[in-house]
N, C-alpha and C positions, 0 to 999 in steps of 0.2 A: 710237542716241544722237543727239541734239540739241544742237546749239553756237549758242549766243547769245552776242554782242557788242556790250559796251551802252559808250558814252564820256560822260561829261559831267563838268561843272567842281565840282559840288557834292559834297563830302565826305560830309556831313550826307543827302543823297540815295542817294547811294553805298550809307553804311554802312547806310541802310535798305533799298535792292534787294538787298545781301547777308544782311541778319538773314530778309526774307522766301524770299529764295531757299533757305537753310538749312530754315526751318521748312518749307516744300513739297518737301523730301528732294533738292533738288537740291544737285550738285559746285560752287560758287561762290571764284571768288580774284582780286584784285587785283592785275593785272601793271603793270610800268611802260609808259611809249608806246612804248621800245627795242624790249619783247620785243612789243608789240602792231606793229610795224610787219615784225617779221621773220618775224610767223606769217601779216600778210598778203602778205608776200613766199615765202613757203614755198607760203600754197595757193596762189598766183597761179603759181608755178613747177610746181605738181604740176596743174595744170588744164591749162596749157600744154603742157608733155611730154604727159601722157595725150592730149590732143586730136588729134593724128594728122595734125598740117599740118606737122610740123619730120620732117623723114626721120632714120631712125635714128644714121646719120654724125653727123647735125647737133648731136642728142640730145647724144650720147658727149661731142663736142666742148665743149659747153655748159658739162656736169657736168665736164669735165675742168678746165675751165679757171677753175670755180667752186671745185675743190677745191684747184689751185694756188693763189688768192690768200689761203686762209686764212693 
């Protein structure tokens, strides 16, 4: 699987990369910039962890303190 991320200001544009995306059988949707900023913060957190420069203490501590401030 294949993940493209396309931003721009024109609706009228938009709605045509999605009507094309459709007819070439691709998954295509419309998120707001909230959830587009938290998926770039989700893979920038999963690249990070996997990367193998933060020791695993570090890790724990991270995630821990990620799940307290919900």
């Amino acid at each position: 699987m294949e993940t493209i991320v396309l931003t721009g200001d024109s609706k009228a544009n938009a709605k045509l990369l999605l009507e094309l995306a459709k007819k070439l059988n691709f998954s295509a949707k419309v998120i707001s910039a909230e959830d587009a900023e938290e998926l770039g913060l989700f893979y920038s957190i999963k690249e990070g962890l996997g990367s193998g420069l933060m020791a695993e203490e570090e890790k724990s501590k991270f995630l821990s303190d990620l799940k307290t401030k919900e």
